[in-house]
ZAPA-73577 format. One record per residue (C-alpha): residue number from 1; residue in three letters; x, y, z. Coordinates in steps of 0.1 Angstrom, whole numbers, padded with zeros to 4 digits. Layout:
N
+-----+------+-------+-------+-------+
: seq : type :     X :     Y :     Z :
+-----+------+-------+-------+-------+
: NUM :  ALA :     X :     Y :     Z :
...
+-----+------+-------+-------+-------+
//
This chain:
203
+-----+------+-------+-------+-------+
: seq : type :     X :     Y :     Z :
+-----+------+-------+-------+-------+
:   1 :  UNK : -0302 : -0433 :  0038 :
:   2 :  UNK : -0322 : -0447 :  0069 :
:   3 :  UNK : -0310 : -0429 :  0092 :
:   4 :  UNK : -0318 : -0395 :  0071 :
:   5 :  UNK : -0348 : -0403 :  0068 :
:   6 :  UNK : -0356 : -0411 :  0108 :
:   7 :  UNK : -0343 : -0377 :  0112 :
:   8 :  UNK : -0359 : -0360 :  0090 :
:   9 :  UNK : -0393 : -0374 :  0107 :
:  10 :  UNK : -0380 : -0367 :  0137 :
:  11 :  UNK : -0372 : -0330 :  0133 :
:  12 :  UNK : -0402 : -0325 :  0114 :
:  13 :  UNK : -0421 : -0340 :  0141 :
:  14 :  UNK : -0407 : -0317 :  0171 :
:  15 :  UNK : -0415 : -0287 :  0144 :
:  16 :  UNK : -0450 : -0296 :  0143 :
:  17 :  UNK : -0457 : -0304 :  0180 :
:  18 :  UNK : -0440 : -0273 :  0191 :
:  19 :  UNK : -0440 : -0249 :  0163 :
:  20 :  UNK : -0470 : -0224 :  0174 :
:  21 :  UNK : -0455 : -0225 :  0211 :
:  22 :  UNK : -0422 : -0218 :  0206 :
:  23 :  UNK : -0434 : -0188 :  0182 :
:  24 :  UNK : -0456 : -0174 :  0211 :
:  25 :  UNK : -0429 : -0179 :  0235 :
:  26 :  UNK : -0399 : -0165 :  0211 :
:  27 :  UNK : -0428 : -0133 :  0203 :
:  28 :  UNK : -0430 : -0125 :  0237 :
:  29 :  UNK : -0391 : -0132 :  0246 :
:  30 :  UNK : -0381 : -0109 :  0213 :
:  31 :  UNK : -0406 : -0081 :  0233 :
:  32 :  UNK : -0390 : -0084 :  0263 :
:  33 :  UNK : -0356 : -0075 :  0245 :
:  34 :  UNK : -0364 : -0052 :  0225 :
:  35 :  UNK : -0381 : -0029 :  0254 :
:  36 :  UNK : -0355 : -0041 :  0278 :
:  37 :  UNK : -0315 : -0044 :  0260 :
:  38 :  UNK : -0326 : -0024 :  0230 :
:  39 :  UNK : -0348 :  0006 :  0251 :
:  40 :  UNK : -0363 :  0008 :  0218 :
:  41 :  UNK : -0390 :  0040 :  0223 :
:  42 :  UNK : -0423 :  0022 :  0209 :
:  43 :  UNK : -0450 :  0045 :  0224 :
:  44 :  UNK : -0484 :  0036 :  0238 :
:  45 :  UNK : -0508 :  0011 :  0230 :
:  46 :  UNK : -0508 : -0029 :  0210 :
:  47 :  UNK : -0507 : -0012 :  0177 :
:  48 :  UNK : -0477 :  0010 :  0182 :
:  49 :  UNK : -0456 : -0018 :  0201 :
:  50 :  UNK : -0464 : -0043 :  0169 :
:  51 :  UNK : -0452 : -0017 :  0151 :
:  52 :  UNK : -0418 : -0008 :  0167 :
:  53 :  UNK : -0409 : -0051 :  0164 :
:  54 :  UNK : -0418 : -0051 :  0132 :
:  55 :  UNK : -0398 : -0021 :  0126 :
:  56 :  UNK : -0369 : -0035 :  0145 :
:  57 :  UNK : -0367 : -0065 :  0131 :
:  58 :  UNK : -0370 : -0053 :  0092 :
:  59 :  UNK : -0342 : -0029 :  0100 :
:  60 :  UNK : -0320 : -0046 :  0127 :
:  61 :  UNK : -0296 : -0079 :  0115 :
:  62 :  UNK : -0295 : -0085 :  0151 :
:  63 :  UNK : -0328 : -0080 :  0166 :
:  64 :  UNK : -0336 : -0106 :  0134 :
:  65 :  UNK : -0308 : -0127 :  0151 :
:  66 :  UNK : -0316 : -0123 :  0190 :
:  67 :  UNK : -0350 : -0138 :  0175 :
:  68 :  UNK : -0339 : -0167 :  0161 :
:  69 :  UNK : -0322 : -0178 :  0194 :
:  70 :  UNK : -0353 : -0172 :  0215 :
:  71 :  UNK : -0373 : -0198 :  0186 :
:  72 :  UNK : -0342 : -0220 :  0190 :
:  73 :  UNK : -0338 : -0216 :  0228 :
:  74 :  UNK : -0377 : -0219 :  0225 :
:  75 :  UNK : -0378 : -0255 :  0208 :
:  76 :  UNK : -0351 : -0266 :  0236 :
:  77 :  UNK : -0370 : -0264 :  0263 :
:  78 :  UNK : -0398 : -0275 :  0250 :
:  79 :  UNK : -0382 : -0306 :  0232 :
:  80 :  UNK : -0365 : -0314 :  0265 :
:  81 :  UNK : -0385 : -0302 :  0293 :
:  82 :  UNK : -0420 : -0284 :  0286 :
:  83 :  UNK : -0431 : -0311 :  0262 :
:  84 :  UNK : -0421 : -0343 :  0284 :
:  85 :  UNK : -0441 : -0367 :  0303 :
:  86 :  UNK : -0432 : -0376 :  0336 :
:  87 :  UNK : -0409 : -0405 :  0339 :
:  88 :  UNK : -0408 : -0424 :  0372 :
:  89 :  UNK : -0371 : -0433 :  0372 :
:  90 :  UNK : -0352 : -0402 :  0354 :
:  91 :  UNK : -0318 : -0423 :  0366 :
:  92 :  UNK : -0328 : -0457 :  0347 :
:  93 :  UNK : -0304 : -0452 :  0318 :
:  94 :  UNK : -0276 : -0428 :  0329 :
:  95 :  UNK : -0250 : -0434 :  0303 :
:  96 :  UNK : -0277 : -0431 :  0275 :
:  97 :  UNK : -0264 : -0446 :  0244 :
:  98 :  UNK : -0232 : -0431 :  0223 :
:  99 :  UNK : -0242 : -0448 :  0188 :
: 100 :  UNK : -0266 : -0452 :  0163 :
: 101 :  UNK : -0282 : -0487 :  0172 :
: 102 :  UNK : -0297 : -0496 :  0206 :
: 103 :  UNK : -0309 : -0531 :  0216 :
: 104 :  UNK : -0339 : -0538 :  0239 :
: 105 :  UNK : -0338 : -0560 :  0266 :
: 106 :  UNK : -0349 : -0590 :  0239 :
: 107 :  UNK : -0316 : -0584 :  0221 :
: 108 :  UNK : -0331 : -0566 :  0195 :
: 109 :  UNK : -0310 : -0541 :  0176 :
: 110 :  UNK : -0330 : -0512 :  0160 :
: 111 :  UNK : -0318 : -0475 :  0147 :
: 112 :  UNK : -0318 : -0444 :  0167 :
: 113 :  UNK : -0309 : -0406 :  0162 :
: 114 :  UNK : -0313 : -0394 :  0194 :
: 115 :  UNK : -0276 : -0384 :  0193 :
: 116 :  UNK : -0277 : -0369 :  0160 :
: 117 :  UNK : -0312 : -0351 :  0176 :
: 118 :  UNK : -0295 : -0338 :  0207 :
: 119 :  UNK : -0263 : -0327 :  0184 :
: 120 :  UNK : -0285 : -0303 :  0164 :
: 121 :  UNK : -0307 : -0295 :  0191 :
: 122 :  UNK : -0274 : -0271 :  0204 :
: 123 :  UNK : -0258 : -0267 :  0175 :
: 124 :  UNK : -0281 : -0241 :  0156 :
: 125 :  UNK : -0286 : -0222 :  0194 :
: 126 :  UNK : -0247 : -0214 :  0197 :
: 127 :  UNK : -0250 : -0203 :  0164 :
: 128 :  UNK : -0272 : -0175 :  0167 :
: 129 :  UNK : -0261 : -0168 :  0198 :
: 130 :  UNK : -0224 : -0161 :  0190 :
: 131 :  UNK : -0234 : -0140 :  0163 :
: 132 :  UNK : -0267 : -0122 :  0177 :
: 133 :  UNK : -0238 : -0112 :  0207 :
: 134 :  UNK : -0209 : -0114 :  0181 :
: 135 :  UNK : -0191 : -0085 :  0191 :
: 136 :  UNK : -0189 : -0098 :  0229 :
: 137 :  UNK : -0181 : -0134 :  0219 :
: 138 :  UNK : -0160 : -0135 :  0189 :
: 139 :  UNK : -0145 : -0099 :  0179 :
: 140 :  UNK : -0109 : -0101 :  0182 :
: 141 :  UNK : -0110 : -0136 :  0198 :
: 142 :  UNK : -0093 : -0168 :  0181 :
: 143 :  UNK : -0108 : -0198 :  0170 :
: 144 :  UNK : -0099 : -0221 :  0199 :
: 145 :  UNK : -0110 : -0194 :  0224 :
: 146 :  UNK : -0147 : -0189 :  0207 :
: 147 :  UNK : -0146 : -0232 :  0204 :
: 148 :  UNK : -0140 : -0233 :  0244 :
: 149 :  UNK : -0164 : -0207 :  0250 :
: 150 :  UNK : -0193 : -0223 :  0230 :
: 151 :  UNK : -0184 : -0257 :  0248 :
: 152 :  UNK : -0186 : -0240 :  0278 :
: 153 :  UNK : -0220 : -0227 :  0272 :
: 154 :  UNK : -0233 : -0258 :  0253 :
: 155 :  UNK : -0225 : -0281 :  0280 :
: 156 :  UNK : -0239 : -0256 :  0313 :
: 157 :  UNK : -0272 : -0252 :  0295 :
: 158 :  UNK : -0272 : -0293 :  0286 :
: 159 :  UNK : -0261 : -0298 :  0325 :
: 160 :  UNK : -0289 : -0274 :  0338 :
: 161 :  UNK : -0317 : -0292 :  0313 :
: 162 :  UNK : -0303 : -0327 :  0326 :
: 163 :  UNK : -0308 : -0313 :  0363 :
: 164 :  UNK : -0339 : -0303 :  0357 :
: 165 :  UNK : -0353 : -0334 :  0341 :
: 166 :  UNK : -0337 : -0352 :  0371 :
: 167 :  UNK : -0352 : -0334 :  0397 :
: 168 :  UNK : -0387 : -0329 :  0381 :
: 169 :  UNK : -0389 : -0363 :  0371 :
: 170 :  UNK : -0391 : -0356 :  0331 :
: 171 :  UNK : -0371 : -0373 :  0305 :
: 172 :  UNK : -0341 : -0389 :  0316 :
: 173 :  UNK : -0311 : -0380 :  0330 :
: 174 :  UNK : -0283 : -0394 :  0305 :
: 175 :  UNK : -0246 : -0384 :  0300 :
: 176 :  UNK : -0245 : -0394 :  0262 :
: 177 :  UNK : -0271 : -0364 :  0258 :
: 178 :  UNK : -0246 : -0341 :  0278 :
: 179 :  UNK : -0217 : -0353 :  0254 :
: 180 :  UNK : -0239 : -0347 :  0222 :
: 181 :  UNK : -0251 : -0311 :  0232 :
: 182 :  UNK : -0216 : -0304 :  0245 :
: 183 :  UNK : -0204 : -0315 :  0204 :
: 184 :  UNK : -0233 : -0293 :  0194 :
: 185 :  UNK : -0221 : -0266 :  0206 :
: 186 :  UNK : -0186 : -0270 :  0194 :
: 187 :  UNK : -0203 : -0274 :  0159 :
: 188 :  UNK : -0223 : -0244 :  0158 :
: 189 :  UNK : -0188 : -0223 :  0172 :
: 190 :  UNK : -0172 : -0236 :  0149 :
: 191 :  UNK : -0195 : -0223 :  0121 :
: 192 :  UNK : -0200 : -0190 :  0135 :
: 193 :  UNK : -0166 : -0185 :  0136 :
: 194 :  UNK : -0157 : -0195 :  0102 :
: 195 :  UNK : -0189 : -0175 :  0091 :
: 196 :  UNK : -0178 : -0144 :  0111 :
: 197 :  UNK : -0142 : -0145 :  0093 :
: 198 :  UNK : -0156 : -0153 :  0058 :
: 199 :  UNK : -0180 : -0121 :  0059 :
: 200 :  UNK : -0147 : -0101 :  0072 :
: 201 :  UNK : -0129 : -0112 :  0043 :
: 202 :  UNK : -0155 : -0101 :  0022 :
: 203 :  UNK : -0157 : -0068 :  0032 :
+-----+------+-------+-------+-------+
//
């Protein structure tokens, strides 16, 4: 029950401190999409362009989809690299920590969900993006070659955010984080799939 409850603070948390930014950034991402891959005719001026998203994303199940990666991709990078401090020593913990508890260095043992964080920091991502790009990623493919695909893809974007803190100095460089994306993103191809063949069977 403790350990629901530090995540649920947690995740709330990140929601509040990065919220508004992420909805900016996903607004203007979800523009650049819908004038760019969708060549969606919008005419001139604020009002019109407001008006063809709004339009698109009433009508279209993936332009409501594409969105919710760009907020998801959004709170990513600012969870893990727009929203950090700078660390002096990004290699001071390198293996990170696998489990649950963590002791300091006076050998005392408290709770910690940064695994469980970093597990459904990917997780809901690979989710929308498998089906947003569904008939690319998962039409006529089988279940262990959508899983290596989304492990694929969880653990390069984990491996490029890792790099990054490393080289700008923010956040720490750990390979426990690159293990819990990576599971992340098995998890979330896992549920697109099985979503994906439980609509099909429905139909």
């Amino acid at each position: 029950m403790q350990i629901i409850a530090v995540i649920l603070k947690d995740v709330l948390t990140a929601l509040y401190q990065f919220f508004f930014p992420s909805l900016i950034l996903t607004f203007l991402g979800s523009f650049f999409y819908l004038h760019c891959a969708a060549s969606m005719e919008t005419g001139t001026g604020a009002r019109a362009a407001f008006s063809a998203w709004k339009r698109a994303f009433l009508t279209s199940l993936t332009f409501r989809r594409v969105t919710a990666l760009a907020f998801f991709l959004s709170m990513i990078l600012f969870r893990t690299l727009l929203g950090r401090s700078v660390t002096a020593n990004p290699l001071k913990t390198v293996i990170g920590n696998f489990g649950i508890w963590v002791t300091n260095a006076k050998g005392v043992r408290s709770l910690t969900t940064e695994g469980v964080e970093n597990i459904f920091l990917t997780m809901p991502f690979l989710l929308f993006l498998l089906l947003a790009f569904e008939d690319r990623f998962m039409k006529g493919k089988t279940l262990g070659t959508v899983l290596l695909k989304s492990v694929k893809i969880a653990f390069l974007l984990s491996l490029a955010i890792e790099c990054l803190q490393l080289l700008l100095h923010l956040g720490y460089f750990q390979l426990s984080d690159l293990f819990h994306n990576t599971l992340g993103g098995f998890l979330g191809g896992l549920i697109a799939w099985t979503y994906a063949r439980l609509k099909k069977g429905k139909r």
